[in-house]
PDB file of N, CA, C and O in Angstrom:
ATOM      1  N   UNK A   1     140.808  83.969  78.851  1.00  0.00           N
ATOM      2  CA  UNK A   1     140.672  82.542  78.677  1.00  0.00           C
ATOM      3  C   UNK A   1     140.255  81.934  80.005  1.00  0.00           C
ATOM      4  O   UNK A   1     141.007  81.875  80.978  1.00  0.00           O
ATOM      5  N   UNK A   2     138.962  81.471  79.978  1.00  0.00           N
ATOM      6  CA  UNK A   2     138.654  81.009  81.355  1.00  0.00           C
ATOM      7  C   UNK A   2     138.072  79.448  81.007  1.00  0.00           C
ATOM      8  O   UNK A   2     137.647  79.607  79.863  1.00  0.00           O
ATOM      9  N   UNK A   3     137.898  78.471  81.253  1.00  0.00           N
ATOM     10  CA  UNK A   3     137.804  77.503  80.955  1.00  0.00           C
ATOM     11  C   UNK A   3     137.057  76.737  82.834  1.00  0.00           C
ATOM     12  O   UNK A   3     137.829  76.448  83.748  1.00  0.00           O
ATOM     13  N   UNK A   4     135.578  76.589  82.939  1.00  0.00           N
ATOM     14  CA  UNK A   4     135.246  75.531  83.725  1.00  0.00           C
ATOM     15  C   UNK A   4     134.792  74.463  83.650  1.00  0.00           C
ATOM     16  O   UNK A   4     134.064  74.466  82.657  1.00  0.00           O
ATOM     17  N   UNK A   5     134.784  73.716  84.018  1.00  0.00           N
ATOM     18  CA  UNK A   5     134.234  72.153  84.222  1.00  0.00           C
ATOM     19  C   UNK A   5     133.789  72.375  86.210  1.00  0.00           C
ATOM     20  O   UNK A   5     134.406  72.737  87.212  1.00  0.00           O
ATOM     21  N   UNK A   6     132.401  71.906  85.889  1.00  0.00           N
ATOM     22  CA  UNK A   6     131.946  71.954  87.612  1.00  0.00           C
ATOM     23  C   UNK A   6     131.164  70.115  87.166  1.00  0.00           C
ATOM     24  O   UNK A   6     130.763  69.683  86.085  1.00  0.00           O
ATOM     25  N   UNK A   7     131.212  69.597  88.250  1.00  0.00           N
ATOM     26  CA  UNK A   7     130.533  68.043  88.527  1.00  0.00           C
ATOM     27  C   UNK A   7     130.363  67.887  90.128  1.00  0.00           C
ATOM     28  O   UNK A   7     131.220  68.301  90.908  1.00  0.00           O
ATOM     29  N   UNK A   8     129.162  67.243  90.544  1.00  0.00           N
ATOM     30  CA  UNK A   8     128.462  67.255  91.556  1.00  0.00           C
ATOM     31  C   UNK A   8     130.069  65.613  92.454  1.00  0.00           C
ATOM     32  O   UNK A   8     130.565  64.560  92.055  1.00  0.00           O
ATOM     33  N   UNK A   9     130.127  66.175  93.253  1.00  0.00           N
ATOM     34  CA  UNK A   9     131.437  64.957  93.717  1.00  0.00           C
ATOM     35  C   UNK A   9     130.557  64.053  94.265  1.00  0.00           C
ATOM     36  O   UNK A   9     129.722  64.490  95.057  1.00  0.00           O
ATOM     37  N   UNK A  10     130.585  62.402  93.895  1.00  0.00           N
ATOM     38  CA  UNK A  10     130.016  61.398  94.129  1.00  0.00           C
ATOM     39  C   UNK A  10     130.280  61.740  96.136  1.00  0.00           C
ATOM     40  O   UNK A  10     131.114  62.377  96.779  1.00  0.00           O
ATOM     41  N   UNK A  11     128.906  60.806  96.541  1.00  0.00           N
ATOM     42  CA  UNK A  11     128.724  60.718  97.667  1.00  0.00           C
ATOM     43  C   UNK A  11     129.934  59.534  98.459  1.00  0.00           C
ATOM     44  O   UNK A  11     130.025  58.341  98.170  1.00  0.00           O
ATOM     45  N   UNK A  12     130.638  60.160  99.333  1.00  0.00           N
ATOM     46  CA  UNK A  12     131.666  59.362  99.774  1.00  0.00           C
ATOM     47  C   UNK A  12     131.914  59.421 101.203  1.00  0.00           C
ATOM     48  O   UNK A  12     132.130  60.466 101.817  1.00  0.00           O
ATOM     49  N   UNK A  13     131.863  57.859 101.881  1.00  0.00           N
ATOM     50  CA  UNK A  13     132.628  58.136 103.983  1.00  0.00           C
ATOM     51  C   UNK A  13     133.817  58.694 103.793  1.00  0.00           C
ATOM     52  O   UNK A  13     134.952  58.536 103.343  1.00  0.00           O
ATOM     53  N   UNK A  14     132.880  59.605 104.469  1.00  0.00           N
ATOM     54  CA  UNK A  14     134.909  60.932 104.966  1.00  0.00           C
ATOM     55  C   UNK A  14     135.006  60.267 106.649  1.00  0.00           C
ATOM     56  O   UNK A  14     134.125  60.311 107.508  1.00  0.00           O
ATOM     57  N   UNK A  15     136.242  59.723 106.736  1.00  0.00           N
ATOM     58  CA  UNK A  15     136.746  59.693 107.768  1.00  0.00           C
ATOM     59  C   UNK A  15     137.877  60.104 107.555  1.00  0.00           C
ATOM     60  O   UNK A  15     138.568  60.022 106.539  1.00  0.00           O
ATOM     61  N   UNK A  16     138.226  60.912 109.298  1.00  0.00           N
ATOM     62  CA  UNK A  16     139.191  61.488 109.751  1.00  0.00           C
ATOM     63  C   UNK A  16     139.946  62.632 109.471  1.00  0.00           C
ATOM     64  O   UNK A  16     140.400  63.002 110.554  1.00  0.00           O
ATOM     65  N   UNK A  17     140.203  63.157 108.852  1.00  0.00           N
ATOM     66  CA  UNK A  17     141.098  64.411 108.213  1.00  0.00           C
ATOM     67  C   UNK A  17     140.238  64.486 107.087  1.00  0.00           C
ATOM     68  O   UNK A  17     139.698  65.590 107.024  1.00  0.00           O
ATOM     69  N   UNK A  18     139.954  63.804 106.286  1.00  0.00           N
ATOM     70  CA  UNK A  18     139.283  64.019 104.885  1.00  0.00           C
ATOM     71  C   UNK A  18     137.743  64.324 105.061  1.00  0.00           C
ATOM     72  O   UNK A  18     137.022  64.620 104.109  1.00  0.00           O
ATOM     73  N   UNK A  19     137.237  64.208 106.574  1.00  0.00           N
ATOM     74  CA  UNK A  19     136.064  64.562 106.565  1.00  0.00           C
ATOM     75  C   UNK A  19     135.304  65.822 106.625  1.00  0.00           C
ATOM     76  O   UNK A  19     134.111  66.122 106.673  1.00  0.00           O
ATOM     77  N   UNK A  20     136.633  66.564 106.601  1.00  0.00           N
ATOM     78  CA  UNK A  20     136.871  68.198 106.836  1.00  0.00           C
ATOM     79  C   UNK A  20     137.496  68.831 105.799  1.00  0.00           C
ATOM     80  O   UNK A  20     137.948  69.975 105.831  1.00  0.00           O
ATOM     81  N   UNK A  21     137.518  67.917 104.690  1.00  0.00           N
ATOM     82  CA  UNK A  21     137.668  68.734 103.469  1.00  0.00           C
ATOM     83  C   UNK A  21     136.907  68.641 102.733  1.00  0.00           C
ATOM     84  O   UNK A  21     136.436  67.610 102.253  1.00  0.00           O
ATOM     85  N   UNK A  22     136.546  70.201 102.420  1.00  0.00           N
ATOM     86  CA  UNK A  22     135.328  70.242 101.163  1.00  0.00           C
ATOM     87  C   UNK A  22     135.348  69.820 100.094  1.00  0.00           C
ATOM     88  O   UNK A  22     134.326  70.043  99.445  1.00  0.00           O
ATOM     89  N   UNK A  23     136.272  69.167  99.515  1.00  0.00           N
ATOM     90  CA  UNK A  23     136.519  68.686  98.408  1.00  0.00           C
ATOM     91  C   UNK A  23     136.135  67.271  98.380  1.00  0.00           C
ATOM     92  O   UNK A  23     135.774  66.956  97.246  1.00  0.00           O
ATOM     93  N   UNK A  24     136.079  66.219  99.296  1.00  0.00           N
ATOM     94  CA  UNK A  24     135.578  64.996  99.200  1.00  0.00           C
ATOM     95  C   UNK A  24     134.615  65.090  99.957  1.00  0.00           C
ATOM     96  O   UNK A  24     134.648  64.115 100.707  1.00  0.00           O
ATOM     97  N   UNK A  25     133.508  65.924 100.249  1.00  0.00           N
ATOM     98  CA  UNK A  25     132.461  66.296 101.546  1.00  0.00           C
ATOM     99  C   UNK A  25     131.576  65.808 100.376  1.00  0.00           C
ATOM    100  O   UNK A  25     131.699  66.192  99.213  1.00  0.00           O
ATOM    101  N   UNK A  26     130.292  64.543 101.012  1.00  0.00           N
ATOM    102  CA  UNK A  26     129.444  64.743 100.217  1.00  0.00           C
ATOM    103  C   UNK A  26     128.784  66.077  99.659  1.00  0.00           C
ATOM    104  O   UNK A  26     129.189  67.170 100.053  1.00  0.00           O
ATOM    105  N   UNK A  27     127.576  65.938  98.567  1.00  0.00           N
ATOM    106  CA  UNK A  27     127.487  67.251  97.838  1.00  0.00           C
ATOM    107  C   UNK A  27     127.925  68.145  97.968  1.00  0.00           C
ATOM    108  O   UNK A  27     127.308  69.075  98.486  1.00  0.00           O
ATOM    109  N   UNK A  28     129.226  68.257  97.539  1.00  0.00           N
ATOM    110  CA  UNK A  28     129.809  69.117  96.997  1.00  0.00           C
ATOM    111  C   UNK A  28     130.392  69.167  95.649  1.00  0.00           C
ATOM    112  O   UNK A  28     130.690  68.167  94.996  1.00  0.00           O
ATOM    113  N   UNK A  29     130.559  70.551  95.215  1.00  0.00           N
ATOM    114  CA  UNK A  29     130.391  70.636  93.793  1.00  0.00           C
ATOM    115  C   UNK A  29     132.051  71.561  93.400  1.00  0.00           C
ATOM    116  O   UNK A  29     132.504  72.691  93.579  1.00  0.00           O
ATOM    117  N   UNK A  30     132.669  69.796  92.564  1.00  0.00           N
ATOM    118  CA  UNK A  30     134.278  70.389  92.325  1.00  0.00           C
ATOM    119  C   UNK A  30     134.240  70.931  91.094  1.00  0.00           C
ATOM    120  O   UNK A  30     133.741  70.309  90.156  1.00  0.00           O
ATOM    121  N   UNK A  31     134.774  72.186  90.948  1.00  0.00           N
ATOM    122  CA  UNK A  31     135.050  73.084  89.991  1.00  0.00           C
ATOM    123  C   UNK A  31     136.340  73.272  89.681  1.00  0.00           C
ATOM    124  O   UNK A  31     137.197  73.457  90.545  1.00  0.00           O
ATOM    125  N   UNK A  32     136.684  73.227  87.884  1.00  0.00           N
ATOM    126  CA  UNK A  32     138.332  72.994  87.981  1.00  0.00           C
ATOM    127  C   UNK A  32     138.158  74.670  86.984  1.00  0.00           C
ATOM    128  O   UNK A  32     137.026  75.009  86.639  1.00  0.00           O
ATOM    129  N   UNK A  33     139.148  75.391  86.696  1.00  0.00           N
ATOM    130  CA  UNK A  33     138.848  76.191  86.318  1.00  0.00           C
ATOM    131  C   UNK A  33     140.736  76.898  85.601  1.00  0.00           C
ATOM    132  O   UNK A  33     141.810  77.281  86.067  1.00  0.00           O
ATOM    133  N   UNK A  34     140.169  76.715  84.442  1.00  0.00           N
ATOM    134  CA  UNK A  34     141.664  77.419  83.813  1.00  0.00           C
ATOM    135  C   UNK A  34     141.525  79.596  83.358  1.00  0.00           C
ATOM    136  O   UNK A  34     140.799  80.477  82.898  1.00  0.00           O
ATOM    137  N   UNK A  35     142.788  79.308  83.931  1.00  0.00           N
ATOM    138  CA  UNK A  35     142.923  81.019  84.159  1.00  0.00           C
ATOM    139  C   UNK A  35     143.704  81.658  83.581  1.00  0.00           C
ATOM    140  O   UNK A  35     144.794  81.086  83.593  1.00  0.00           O
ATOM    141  N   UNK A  36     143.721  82.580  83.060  1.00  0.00           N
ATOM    142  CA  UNK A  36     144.704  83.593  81.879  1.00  0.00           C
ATOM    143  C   UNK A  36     146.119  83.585  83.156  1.00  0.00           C
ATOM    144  O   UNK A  36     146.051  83.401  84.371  1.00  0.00           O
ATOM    145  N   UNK A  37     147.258  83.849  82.320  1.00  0.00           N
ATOM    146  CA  UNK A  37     148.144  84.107  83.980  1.00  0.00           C
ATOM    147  C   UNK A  37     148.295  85.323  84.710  1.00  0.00           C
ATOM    148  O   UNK A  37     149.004  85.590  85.681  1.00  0.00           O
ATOM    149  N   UNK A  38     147.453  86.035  84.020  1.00  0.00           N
ATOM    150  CA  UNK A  38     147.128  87.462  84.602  1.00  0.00           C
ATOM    151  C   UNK A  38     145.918  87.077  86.176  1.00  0.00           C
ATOM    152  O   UNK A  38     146.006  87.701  87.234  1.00  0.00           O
ATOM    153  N   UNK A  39     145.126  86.202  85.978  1.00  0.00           N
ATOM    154  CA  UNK A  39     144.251  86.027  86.758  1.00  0.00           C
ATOM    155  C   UNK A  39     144.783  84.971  88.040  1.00  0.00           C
ATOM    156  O   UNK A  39     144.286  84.899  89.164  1.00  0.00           O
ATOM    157  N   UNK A  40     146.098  84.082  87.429  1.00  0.00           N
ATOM    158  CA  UNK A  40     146.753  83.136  88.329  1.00  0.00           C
ATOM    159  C   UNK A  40     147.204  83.829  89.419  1.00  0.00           C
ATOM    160  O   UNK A  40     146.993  83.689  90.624  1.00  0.00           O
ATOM    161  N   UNK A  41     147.834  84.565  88.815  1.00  0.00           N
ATOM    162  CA  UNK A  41     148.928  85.595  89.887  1.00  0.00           C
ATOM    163  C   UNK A  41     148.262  86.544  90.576  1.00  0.00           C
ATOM    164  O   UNK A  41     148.983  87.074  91.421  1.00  0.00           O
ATOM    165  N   UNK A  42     146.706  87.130  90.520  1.00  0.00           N
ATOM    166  CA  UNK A  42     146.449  87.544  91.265  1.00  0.00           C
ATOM    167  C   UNK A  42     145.689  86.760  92.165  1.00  0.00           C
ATOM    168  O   UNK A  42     145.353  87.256  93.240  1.00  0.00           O
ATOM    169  N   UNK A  43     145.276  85.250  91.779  1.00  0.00           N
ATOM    170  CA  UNK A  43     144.582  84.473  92.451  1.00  0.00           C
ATOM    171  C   UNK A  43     145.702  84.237  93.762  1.00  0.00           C
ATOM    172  O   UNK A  43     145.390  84.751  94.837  1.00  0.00           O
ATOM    173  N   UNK A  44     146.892  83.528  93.681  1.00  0.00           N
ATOM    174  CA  UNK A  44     148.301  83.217  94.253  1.00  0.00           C
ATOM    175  C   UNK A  44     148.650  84.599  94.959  1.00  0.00           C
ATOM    176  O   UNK A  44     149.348  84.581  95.972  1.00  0.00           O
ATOM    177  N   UNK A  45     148.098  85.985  94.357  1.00  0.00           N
ATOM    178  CA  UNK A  45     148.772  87.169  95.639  1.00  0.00           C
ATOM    179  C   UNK A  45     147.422  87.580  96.435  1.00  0.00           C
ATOM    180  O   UNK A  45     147.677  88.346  97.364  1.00  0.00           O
ATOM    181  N   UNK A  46     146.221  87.302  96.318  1.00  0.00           N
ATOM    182  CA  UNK A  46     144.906  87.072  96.709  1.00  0.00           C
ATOM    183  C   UNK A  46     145.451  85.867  98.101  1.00  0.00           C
ATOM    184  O   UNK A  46     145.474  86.435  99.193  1.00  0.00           O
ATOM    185  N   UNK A  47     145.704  84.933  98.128  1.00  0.00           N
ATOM    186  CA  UNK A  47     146.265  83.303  98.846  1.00  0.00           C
ATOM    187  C   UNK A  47     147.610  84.076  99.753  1.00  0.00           C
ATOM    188  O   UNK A  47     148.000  83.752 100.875  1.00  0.00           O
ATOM    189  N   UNK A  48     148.047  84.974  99.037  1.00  0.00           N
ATOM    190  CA  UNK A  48     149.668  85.108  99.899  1.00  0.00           C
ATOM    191  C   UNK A  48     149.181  86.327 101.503  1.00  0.00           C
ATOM    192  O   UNK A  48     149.379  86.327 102.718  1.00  0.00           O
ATOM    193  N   UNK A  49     148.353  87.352 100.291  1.00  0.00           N
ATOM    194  CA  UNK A  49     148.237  88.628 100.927  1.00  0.00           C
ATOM    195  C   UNK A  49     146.952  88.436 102.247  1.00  0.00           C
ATOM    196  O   UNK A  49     146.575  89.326 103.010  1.00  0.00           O
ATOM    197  N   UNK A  50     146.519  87.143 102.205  1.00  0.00           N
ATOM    198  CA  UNK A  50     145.154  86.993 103.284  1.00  0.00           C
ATOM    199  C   UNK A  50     145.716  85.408 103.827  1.00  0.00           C
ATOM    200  O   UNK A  50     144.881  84.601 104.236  1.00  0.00           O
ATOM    201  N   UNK A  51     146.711  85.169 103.801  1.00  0.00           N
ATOM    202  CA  UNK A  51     147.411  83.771 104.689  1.00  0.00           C
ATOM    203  C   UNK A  51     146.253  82.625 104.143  1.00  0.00           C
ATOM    204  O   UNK A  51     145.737  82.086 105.123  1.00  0.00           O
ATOM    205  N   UNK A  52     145.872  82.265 103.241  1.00  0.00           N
ATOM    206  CA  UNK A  52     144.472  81.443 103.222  1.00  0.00           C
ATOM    207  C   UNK A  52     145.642  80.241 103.281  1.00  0.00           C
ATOM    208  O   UNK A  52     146.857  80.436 103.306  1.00  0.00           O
ATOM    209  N   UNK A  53     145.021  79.076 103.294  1.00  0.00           N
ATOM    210  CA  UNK A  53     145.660  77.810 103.507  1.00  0.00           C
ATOM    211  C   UNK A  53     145.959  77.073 101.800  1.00  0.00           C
ATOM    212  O   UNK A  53     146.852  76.320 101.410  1.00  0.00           O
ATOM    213  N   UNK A  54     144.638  77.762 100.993  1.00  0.00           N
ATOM    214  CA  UNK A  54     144.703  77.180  99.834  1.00  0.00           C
ATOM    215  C   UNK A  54     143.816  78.087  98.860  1.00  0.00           C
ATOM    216  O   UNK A  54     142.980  78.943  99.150  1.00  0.00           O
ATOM    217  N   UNK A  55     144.193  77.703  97.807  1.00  0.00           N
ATOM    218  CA  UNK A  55     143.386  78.670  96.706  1.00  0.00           C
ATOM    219  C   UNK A  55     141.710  78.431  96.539  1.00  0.00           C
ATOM    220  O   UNK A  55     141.102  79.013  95.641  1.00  0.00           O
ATOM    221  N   UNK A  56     140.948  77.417  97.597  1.00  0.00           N
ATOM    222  CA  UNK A  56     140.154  76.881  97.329  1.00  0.00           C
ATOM    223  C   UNK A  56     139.568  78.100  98.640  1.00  0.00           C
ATOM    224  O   UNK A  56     138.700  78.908  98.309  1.00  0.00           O
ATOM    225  N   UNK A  57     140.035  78.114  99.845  1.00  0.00           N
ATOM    226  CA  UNK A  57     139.765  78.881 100.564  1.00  0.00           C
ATOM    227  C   UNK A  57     139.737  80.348 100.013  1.00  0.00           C
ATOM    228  O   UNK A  57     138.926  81.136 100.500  1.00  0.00           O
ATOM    229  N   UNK A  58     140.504  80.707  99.117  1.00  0.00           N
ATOM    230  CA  UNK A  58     140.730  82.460  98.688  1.00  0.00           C
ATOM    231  C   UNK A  58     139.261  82.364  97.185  1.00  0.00           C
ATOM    232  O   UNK A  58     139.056  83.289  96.400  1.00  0.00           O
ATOM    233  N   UNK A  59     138.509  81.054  97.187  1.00  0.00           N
ATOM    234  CA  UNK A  59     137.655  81.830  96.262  1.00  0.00           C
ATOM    235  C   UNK A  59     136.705  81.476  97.040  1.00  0.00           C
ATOM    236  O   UNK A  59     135.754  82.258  97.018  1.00  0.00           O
ATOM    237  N   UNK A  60     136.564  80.305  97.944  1.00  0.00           N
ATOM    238  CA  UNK A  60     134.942  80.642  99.219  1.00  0.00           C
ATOM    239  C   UNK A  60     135.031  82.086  99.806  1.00  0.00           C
ATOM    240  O   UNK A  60     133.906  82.575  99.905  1.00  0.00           O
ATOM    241  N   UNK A  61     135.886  82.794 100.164  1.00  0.00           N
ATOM    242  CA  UNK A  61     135.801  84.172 100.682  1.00  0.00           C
ATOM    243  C   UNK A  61     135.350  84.904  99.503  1.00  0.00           C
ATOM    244  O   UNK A  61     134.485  85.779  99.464  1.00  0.00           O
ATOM    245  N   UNK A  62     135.839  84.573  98.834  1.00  0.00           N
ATOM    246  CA  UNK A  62     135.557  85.697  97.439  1.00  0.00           C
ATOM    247  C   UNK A  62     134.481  85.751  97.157  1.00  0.00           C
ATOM    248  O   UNK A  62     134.025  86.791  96.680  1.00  0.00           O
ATOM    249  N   UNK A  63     133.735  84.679  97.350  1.00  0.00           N
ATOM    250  CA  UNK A  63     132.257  83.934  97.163  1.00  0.00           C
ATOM    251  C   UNK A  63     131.206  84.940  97.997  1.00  0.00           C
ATOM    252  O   UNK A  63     130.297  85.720  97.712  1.00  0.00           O
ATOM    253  N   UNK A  64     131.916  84.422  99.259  1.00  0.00           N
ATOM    254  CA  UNK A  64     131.303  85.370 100.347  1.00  0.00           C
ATOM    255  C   UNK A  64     131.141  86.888 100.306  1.00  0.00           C
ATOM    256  O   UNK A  64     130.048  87.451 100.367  1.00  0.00           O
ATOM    257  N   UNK A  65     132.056  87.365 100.222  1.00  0.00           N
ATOM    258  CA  UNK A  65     132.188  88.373  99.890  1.00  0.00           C
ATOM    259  C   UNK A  65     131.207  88.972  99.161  1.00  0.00           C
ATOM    260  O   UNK A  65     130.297  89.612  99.688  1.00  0.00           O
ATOM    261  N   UNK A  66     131.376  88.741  97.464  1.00  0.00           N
ATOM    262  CA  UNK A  66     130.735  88.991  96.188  1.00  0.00           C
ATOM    263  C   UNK A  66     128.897  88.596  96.997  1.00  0.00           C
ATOM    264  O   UNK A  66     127.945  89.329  96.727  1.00  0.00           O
ATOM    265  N   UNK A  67     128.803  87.804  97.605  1.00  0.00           N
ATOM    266  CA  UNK A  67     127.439  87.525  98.011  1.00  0.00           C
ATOM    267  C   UNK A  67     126.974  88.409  98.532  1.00  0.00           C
ATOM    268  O   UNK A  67     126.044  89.006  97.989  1.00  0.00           O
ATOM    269  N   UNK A  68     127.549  88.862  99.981  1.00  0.00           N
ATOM    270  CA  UNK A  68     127.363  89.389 100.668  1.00  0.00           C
ATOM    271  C   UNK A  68     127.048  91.221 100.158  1.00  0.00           C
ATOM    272  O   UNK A  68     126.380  91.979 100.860  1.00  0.00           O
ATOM    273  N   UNK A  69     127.735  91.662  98.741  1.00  0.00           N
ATOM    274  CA  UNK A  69     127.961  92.735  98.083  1.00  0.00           C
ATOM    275  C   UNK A  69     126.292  92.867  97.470  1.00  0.00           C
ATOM    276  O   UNK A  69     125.424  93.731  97.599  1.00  0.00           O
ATOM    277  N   UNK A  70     126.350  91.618  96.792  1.00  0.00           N
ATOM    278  CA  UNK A  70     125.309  91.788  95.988  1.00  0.00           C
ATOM    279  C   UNK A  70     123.841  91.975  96.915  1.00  0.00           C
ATOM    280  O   UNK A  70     122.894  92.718  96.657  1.00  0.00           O
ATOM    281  N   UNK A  71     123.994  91.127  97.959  1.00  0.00           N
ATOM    282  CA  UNK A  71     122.691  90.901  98.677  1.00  0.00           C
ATOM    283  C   UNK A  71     122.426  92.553  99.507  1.00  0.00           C
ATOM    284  O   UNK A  71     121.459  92.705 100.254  1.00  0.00           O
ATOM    285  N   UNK A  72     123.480  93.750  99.224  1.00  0.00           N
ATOM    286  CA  UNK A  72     123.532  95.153  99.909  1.00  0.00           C
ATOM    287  C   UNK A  72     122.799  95.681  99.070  1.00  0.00           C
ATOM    288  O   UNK A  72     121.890  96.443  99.400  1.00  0.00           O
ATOM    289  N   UNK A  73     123.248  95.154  97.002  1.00  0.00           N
ATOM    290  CA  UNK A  73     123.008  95.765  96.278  1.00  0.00           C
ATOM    291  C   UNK A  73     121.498  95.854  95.760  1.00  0.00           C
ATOM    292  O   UNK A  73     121.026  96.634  94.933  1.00  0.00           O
ATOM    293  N   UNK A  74     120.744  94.614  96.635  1.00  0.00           N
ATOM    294  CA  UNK A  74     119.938  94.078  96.212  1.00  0.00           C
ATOM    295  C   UNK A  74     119.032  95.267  97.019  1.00  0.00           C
ATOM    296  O   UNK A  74     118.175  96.023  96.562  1.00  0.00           O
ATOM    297  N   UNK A  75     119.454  95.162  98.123  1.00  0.00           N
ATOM    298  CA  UNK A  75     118.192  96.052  98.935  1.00  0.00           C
ATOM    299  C   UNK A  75     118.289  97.161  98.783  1.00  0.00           C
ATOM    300  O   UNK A  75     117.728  97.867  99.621  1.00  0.00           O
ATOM    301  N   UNK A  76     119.043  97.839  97.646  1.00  0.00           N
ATOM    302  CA  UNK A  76     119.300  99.578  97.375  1.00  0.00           C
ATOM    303  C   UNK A  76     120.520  99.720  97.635  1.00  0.00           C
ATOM    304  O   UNK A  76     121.078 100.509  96.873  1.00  0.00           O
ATOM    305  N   UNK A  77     121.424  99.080  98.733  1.00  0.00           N
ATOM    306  CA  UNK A  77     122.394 100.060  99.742  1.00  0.00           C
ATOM    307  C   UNK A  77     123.858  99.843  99.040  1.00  0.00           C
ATOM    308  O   UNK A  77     124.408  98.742  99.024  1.00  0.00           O
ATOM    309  N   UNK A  78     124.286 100.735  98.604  1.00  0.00           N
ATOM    310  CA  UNK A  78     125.459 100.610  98.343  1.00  0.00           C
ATOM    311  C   UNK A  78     126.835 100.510  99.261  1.00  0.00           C
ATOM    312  O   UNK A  78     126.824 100.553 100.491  1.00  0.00           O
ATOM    313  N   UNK A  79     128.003 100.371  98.458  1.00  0.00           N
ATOM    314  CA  UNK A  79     128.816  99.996  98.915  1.00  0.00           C
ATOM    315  C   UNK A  79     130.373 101.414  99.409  1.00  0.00           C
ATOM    316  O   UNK A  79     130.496 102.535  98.914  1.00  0.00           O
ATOM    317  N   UNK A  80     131.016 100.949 100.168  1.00  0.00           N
ATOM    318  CA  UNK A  80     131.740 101.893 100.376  1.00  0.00           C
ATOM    319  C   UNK A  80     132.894 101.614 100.996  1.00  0.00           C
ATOM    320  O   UNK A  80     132.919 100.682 101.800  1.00  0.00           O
ATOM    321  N   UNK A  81     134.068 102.388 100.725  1.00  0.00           N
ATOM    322  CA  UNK A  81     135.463 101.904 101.306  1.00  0.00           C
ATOM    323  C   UNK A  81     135.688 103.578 102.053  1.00  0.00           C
ATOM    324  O   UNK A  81     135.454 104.670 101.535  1.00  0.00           O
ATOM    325  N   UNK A  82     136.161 103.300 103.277  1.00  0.00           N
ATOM    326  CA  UNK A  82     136.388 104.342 104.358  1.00  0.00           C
ATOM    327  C   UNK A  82     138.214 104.796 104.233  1.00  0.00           C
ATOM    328  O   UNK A  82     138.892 104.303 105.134  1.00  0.00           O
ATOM    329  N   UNK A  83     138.683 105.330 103.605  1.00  0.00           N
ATOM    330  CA  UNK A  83     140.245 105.502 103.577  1.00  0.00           C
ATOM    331  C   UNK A  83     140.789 105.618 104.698  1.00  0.00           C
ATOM    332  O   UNK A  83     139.832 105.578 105.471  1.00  0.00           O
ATOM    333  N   UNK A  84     141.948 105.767 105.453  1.00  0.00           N
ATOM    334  CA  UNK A  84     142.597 105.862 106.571  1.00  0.00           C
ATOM    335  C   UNK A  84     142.166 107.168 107.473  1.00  0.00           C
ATOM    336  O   UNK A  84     142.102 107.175 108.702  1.00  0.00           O
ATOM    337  N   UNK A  85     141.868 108.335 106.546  1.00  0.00           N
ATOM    338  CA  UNK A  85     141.862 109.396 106.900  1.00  0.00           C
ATOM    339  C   UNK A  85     140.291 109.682 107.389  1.00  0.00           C
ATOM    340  O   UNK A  85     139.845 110.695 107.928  1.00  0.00           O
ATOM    341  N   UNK A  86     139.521 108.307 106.979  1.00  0.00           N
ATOM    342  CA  UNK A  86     138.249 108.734 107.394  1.00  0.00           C
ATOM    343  C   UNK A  86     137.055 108.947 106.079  1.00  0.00           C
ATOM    344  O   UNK A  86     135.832 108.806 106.067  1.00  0.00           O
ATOM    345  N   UNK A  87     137.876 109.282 105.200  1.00  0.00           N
ATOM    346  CA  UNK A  87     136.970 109.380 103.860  1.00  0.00           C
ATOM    347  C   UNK A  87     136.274 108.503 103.088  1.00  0.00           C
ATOM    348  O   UNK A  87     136.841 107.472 102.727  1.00  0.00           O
ATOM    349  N   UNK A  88     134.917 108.767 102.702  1.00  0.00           N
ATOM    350  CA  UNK A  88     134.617 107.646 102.252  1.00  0.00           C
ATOM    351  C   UNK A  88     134.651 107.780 100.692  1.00  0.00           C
ATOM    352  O   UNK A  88     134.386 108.830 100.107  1.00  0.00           O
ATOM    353  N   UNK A  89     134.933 106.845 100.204  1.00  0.00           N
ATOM    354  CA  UNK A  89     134.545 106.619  98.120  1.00  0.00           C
ATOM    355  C   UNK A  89     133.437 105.738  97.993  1.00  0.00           C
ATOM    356  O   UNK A  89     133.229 104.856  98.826  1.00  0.00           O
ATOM    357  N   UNK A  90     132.758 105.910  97.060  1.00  0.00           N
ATOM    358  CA  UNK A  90     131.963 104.397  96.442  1.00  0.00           C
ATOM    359  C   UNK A  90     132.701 103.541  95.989  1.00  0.00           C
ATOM    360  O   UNK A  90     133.901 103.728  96.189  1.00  0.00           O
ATOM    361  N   UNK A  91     132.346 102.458  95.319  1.00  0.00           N
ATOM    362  CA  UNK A  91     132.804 101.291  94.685  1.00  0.00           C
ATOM    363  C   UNK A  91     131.760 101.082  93.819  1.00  0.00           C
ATOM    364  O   UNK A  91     130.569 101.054  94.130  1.00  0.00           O
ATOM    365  N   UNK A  92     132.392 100.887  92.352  1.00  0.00           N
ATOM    366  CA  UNK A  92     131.756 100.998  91.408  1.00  0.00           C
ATOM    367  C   UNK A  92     131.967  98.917  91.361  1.00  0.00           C
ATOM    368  O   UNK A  92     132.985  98.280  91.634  1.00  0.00           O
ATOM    369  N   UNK A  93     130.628  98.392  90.927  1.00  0.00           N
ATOM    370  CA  UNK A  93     130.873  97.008  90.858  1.00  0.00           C
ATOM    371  C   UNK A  93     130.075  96.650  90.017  1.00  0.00           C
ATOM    372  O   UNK A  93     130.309  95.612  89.399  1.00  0.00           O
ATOM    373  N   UNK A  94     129.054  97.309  89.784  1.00  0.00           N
ATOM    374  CA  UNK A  94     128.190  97.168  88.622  1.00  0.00           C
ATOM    375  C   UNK A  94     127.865  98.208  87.702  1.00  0.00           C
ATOM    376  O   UNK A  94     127.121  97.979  86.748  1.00  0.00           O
TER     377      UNK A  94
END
């Protein structure tokens, strides 16, 4: 059950503290988004396990991330996780 609503946030003077949040930053685009609670709780241990400040911060990384994955995948190069011991696995993502 995923449920979004995205709307372009009206153009607004950010002064002072609020001018540094992306959420009232002109164009920017607020996304509300309902989540199974299987997906809450890993969103909330995603936020706990990387200190983020807010859940808004734990999906711009995620963003990043996933971007950054795809744009490897794009040029051929795949992906890979190095284990402790030195070993490497793939990562299956697509």
């Amino acid at each position: 059950m995923v449920g979004i609503a995205m709307e372009k946030a009206a153009s607004q003077t950010t002064q002072g503290k609020d001018a540094k949040n992306p959420a009232i930053r002109s164009n920017a685009l607020r996304i509300n988004l309902l989540l199974p609670d299987r997906s809450a709780e890993r969103l909330e241990k995603l936020k706990e396990v990387t200190e983020a400040s807010s859940y808004a911060e734990v999906i711009r990384n995620a963003i990043r991330l996933y971007e950054a994955i795809i744009m490897e995948y794009e040029k051929g190069n795949k992906v890979q996780i190095i284990d402790k011991d030195g070993k490497p696995s793939g990562v299956s993502i697509f």
